[in-house]
N, C-alpha and C positions, 0 to 999 in steps of 0.2 A: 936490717936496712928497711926506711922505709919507704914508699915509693905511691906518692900523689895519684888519686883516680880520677884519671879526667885535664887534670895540668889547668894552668890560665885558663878561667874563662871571663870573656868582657862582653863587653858589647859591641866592640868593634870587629871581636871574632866570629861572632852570630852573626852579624850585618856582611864579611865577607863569607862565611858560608850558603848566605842567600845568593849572594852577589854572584858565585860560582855556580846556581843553577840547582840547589841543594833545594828540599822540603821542608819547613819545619812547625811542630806544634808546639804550640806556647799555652800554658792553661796554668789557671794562678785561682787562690782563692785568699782569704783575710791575710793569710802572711806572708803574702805576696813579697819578693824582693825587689828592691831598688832593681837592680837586674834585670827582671823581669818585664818590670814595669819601664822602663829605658828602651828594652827590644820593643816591646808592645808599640808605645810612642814613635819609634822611628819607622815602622811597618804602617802609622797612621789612626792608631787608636791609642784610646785616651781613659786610665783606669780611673777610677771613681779616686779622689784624693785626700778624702777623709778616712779616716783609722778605722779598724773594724767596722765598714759599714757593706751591707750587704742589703741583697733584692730584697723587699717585702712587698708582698702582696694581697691586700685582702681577699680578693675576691675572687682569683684565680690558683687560689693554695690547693694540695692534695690533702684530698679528705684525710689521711692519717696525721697530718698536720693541725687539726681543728682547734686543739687544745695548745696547738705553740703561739710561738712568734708570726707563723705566715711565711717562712723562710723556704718552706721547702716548695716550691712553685712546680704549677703543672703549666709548662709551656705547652704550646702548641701553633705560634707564631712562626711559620716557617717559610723560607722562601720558595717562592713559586717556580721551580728549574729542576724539570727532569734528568739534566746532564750533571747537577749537584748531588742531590738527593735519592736520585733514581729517579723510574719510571711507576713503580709500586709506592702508593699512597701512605706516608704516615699513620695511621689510625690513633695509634694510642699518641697520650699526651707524652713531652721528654720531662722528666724528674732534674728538676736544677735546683741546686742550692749555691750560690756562692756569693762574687761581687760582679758589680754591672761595669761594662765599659761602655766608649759613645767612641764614634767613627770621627774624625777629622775630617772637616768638611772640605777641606781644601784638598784628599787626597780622593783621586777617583780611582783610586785601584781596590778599596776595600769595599765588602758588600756584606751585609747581619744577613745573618743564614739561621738564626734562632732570633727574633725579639721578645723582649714586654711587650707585657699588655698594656692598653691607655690606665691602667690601675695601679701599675706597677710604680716602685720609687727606692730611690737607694738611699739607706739612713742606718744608722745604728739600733740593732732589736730591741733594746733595753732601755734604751734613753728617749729622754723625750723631747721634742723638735722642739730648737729654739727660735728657727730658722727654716725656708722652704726648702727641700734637699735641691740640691745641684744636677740631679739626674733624674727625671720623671716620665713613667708613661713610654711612649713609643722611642721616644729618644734612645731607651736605653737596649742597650744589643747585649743578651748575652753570652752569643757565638757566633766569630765574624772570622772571612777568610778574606786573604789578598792574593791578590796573581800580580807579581813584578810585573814590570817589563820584558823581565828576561824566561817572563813564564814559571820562574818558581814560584810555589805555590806555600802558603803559612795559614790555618787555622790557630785563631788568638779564644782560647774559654774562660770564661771567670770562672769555672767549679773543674775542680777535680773531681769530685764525689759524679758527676755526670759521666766519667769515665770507669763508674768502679762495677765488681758483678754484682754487689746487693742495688743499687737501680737498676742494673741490665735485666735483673730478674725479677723486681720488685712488683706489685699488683699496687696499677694505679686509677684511680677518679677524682677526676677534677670538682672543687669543689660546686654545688649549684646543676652540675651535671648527673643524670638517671645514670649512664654509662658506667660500665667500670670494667675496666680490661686486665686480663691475668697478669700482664707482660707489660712493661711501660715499652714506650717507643725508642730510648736510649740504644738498644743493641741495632736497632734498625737506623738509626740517625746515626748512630757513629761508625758502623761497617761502611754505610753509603757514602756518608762525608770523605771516610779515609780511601775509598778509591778514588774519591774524585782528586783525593789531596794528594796523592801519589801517582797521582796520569798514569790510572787505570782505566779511567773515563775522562773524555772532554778535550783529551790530547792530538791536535793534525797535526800534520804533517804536509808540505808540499813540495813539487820539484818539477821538472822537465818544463820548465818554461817555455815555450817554442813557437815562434810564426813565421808565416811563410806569405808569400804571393796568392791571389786564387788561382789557381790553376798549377798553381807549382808545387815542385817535394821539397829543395832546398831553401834555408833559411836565406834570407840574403844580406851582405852588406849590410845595405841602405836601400830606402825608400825615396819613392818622387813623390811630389806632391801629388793627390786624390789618385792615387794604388789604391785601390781593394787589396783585403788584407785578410788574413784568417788568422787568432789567436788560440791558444792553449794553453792548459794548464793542467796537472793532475792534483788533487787533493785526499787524505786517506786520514781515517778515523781509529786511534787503537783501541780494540774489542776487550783488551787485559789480554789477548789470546795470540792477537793477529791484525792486520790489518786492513783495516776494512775500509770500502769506499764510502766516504763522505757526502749524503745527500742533501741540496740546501738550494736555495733560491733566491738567496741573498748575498752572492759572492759576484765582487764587481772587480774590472780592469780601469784601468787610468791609462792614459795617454797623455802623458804631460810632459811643461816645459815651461817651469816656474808655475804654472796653471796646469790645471787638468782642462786639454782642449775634447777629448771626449773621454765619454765615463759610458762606460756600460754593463750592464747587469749580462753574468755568462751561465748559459743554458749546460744543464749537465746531463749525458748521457744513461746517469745511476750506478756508473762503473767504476768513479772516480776522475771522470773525463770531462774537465770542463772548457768551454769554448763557445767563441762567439765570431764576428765579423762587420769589419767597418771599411770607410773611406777616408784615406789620412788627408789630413785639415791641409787645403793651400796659404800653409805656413811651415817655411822650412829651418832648418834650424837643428839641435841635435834634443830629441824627445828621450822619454822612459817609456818603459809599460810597467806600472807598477799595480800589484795585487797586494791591498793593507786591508786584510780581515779580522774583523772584533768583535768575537759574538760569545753573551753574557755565560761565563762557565768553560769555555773552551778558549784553549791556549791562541794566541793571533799568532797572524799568518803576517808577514811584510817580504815580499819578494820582487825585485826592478831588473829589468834589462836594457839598455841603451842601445839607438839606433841611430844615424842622423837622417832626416829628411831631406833633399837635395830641390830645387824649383827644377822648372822644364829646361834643358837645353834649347838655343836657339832654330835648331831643327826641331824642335816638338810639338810646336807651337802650331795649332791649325792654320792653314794658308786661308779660311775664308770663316770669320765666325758669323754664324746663324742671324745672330741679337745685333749685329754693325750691317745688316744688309738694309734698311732704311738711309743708313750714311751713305754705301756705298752708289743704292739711288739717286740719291740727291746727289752726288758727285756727278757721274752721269749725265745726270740730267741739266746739269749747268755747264757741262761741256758740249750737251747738243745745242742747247738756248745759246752759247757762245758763239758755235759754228753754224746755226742759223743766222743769229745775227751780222754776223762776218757778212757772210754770201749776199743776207739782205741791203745792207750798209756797201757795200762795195757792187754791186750790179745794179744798184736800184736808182733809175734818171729822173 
């Protein structure tokens, strides 16, 4: 009997395993499949579409490379993001050999986490350009991740060979460079990548959304118009171990109602405890408070609670406002000038 490894695979079945919240790596080189290159596209990247063409670079190749094509590239184009790549510096160059792809500019979910250099260009090694290649220089990415919407997370590579242990162990110098290091930077570039890609790193968490009155414990109903108000919120960061509180300075509240009537940035205590305080806008109506965080590397945050706001009752209303005490004068005072006048006009022979 024989029995299929693996059953159907399409591309509709990769697109609903993201869809469901899944991880997934995608890494292709020259004989790339239709497949491959189908998932790649709908994730927002774009593989080079000419036949065996692969990276070449003059002037950033590895010195063991001098005598080839130029194919085996010492990258070192890396994205600037501690929460990607770690907090410990790349040193050594990554060992890439493969095909280039480019980002779809229309899709804002995907970010090159490895580029070319402005040298770089995708062509075929052997032949000779009849034509200017279609992918050149910084354009071209050749290891790029997305984070859905839904927070899952896809690493797209043009080389397989970047994941194998002869680069992991390889002694590399980049060409033009004194430097040369025992150990190329691959084992370090791909341990680091792969936590971030499996929310080891970079992954919040939020919850306990909760406000109250100042001066009060319980949450309430509904709000009047200009309540002072005190917000909350907890936020927490996974260590790969545990969870940890999330320290940041760029976590804001919304107060909205078709518009955001106030936005404010909310002060945290280093514990996980974030919180601020405002005066609700005299504008009633039924509002949110909503928190939508999106910060480069780490999973977003979108959390709302619904309140309605109510105007003053007729008893709430000051009996004497401050800012009408000029009217209230001059009313006054045109009913003494009245009643003078009266007395004068009627006793006067």
């Amino acid at each position: 009997m024989y029995v299929g490894f693996g059953g159907a695979l399409d591309v509709a079945a990769v697109l609903d395993f993201v869809d469901s919240g899944h991880d997934l790596i995608v890494a292709a080189d020259t004989t790339a499949s239709d497949l491959i290159k189908s998932v790649a596209t709908e994730c927002g990247v774009d593989f080079d579409e000419e036949p065996s063409a692969m990276v070449i670079d003059h002037q950033n190749y590895a010195v063991s490379d001098v005598d080839g094509d130029h194919t085996l590239i010492a990258a070192d184009e890396l994205i600037n993001s501690d929460v990607i790549l770690g907090k410990t510096k790349i040193e050594a160059p990554v060992l890439f050999k493969g095909i280039a792809h480019s980002l779809n500019a229309a899709n804002t979910l995907a970010l090159k986490v490895l580029s070319a250099s402005p040298s770089a260009y995708s062509a075929h090694p052997t032949a000779k350009l009849s034509s200017p290649p279609s992918l050149t220089g910084s354009a071209i990415s050749l290891v790029s991740v997305v984070q859905a919407r839904n927070n899952a997370r896809i690493m797209i590579s043009g080389s397989l060979d970047l994941f194998s242990n002869r680069y992991m162990k390889s002694s590399v110098q980049k060409a033009g460079s004194p430097s040369k290091y025992e150990k190329s930077g691959n084992e370090q570039f791909v341990t680091e990548l792969s936590k971030w890609l499996f929310h080891e790193r970079g992954h919040l968490k939020a919850g306990n959304l909760r406000h109250v009155k100042v001066g009060e414990t319980n949450e309430p109903a509904m709000y009047r118009i200009k309540d002072d108000l005190e917000f909350y919120v907890d936020i927490y960061e996974w260590s790969g171990n545990s969870w940890e509180p999330y320290v940041a300075d760029d976590v804001q509240v919304q107060f909205y109602m078709m518009s955001p009537y106030v936005l404010k940035t909310l002060s945290t205590d280093k514990k996980g405890l974030y919180h601020t305080s405002f005066k609700v806008p005299d504008v009633y109506g039924v509002f949110q408070f909503k928190v939508e965080y999106q910060k480069l590397g780490y999973t977003s945050l979108s959390l709302s609670k619904q309140i309605p706001v109510r105007p003053f009752r007729h008893n709430e209303y000051e009996r004497f406002i401050t800012t009408a005490f000029p009217y209230y004068g001059a009313s006054f005072t045109t009913m003494a000038g009245f009643f003078i006048f009266s007395v004068v006009y009627l006793y006067n022979k």
